[in-house]
C-alpha positions in Angstrom: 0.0 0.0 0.0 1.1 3.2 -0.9 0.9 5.5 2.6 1.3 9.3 3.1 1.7 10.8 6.7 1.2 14.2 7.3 2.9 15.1 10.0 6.0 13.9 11.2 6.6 14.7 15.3 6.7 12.1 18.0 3.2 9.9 17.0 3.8 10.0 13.3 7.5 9.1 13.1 6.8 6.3 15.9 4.4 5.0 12.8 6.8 5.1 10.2 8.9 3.3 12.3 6.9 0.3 13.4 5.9 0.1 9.4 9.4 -0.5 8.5 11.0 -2.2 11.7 11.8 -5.5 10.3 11.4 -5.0 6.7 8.7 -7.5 6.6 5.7 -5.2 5.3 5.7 -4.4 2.1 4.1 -0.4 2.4 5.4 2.4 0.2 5.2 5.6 3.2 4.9 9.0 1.8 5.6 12.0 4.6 5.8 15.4 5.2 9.2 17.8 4.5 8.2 19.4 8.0 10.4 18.7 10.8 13.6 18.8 8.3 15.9 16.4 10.5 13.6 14.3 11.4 11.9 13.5 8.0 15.6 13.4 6.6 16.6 10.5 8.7 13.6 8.9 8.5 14.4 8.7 4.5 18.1 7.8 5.2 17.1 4.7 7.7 14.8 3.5 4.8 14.6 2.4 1.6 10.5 2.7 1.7 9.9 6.3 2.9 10.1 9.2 0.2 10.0 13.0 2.2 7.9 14.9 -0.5 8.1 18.3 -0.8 5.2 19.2 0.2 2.1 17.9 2.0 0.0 17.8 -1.0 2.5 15.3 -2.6 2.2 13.3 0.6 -1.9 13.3 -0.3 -1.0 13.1 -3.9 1.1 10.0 -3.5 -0.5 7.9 -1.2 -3.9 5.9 -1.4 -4.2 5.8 2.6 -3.1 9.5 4.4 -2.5 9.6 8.2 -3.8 12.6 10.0 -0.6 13.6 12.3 -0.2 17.4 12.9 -0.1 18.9 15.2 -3.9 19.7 16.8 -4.0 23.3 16.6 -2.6 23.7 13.2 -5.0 20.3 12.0 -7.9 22.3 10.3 -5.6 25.1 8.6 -2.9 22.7 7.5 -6.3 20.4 5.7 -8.0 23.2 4.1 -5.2 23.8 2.4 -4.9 19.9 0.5 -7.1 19.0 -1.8 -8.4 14.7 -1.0 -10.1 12.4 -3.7 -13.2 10.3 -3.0 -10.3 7.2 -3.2 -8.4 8.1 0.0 -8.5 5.8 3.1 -8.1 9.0 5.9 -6.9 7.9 8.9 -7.2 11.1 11.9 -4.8 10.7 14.9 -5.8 14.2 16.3 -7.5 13.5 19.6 -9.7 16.8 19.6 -10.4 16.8 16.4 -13.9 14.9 15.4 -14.4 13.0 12.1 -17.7 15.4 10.9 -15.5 18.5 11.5 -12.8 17.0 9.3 -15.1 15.4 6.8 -16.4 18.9 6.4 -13.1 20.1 5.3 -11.6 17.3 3.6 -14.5 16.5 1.0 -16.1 12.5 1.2 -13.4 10.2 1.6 -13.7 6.5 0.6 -13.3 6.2 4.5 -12.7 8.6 7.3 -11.8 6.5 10.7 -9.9 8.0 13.8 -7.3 6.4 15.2 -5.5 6.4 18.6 -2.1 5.4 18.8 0.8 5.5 21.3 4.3 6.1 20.8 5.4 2.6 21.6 3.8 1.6 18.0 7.6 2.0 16.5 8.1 -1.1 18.7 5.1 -2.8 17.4 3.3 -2.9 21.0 0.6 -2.0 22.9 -3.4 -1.3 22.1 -4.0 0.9 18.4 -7.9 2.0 19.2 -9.5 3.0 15.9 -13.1 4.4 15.4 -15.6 3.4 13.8 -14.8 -0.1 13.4 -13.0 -0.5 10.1 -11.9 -3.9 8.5 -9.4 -2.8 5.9 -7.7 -0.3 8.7 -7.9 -3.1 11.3 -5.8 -5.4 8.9 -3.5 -2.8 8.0 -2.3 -1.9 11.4 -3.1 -5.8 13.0 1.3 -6.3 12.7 1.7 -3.0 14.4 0.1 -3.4 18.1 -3.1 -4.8 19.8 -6.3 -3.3 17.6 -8.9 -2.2 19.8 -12.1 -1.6 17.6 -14.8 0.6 18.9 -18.5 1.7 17.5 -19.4 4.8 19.7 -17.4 8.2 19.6 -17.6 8.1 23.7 -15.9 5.0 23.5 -12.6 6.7 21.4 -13.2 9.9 23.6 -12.8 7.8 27.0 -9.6 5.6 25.5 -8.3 9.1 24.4 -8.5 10.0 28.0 -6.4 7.1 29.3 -3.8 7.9 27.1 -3.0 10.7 28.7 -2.1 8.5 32.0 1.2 7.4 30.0 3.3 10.3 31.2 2.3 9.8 34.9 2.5 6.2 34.8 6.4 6.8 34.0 7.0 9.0 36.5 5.5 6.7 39.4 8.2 3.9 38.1 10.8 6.8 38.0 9.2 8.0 42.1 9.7 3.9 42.9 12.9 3.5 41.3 14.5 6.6 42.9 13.5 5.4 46.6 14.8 2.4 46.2 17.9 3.9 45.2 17.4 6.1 48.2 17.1 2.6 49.9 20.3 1.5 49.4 19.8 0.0 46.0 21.8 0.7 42.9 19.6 2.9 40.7 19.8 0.2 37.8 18.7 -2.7 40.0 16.0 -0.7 42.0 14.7 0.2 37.7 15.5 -3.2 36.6 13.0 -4.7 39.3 10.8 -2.0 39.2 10.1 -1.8 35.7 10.3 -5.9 35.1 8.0 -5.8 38.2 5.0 -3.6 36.9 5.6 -5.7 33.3 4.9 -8.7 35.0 1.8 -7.2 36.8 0.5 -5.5 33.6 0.6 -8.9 31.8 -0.8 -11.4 34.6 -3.7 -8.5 34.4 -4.3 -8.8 30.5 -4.7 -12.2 31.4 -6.8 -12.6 34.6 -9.6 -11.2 36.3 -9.3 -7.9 37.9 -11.3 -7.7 40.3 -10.0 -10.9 41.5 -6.6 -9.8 41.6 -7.2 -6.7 43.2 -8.9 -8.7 46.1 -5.9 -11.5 46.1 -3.9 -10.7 49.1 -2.5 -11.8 52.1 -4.2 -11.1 55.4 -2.1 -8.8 57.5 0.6 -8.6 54.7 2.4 -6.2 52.9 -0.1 -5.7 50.0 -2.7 -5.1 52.4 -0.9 -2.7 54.2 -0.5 -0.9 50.9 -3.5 -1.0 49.6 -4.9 0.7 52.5 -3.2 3.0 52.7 -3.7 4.3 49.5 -7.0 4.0 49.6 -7.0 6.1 53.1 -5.3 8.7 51.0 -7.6 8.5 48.3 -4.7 7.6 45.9 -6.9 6.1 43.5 -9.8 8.6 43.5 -6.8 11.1 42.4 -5.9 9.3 39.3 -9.9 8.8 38.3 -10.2 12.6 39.5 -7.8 13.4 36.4 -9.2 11.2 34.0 -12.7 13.4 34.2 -11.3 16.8 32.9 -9.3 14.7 30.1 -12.3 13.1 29.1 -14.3 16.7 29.2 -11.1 18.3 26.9 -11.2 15.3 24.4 -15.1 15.8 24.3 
């Protein structure tokens, strides 16, 4: 497939990148000149990319166009391209809703919006996309886990808990500097930690939650914890945050 990104920062290079890991996918990817070095090595590191010289050669070029600008430049940098009724569009602009683009872009032989996380380069981790799409689902199935939706609240709340990924860092950062402060080497105390949460986040995928929230021994260290997070309404905070996200995606 032939495959133009428009916009080449942190989310649409990490997309390139997971296209072309291994060789193994057989895409032609089309971006943006924007961000000079970045779209320059990305052409360097492989034979499949072409930098156009412009974003209407990316839309020009490529039967499938990714959405990645930057937000508040989305609509001006769109109303500037002109799309054909062939193009797959593919928005990755969380605030940006599929009518408001479709209003700008022309019909579209599909319009779908797509969340993705950085971690796509490595081929990991859940890709949501909205409304449920076949032919997007199979093009991105070899880059992460595809989470299909039907509703626009469902995207809009997934959108939300993407913007946990940040804080989620820094809590293994907090853990791995006290353990350091504990006496610990910083690479052991980051080794465990981060091997640690891994091992939690997988046994989670695959079990029952509430179960294994509930799974702890009497009088031990886990209960201990867990109440006294819960006494300090740890938990309430992070839901507390994930209500104005939803409200700014919305």
């Amino acid at each position: 497939m032939k495959i133009g990104v428009l916009g080449v920062g942190v989310i649409g290079s990490s997309i390139i990148e997971g296209f072309c890991m291994n060789g193994d996918l057989e895409h032609d990817l089309y971006i943006s000149p924007r961000g000079e070095s970045r779209s320059k090595a990305l052409e360097s590191k492989y034979d499949q990319v072409t930098r156009c010289k412009s974003n209407q050669e990316v839309v020009d070029s490529a039967e499938i166009v990714l959405i990645a600008v930057l937000p508040s430049k989305g609509i001006e940098v769109l109303k500037s391209l002109s799309f054909s009724k062939d193009h797959h569009v593919i928005n990755l602009m969380s605030d940006k809703k599929l009518n408001t683009i479709s209003e700008v872009i022309g019909e579209t032989k599909s319009l779908t919006h797509m969340v993705p996380l950085s971690f796509i380069q490595n081929r990991q981790g859940p890709i949501a996309i909205y409304p449920n799409n076949s032919f997007v689902e199979s093009l991105f199935s070899k880059l992460g886990h595809m989470v299909c939706v039907d509703k626009v609240e469902d995207i809009e709340a997934i959108a939300a808990i993407t913007g946990l990924m940040t804080s989620y860092y820094r809590l293994l950062q907090e853990i791995s500097i006290w353990g350091q402060s504990s006496g610990l080497t910083y690479q052991v105390s980051r080794d465990y930690t981060t091997n640690f949460f891994e091992a939690l986040s997988r046994n989670a995928y695959q079990g029952d939650l509430k179960a294994l929230s509930n799974e702890m021994t009497p009088g031990g260290l886990n209960e201990y914890a867990l109440n006294h997070l819960e006494e300090n309404k740890v938990f309430r905070s992070w839901i507390d945050t994930l209500e104005p996200m939803l409200r700014r995606v919305k």
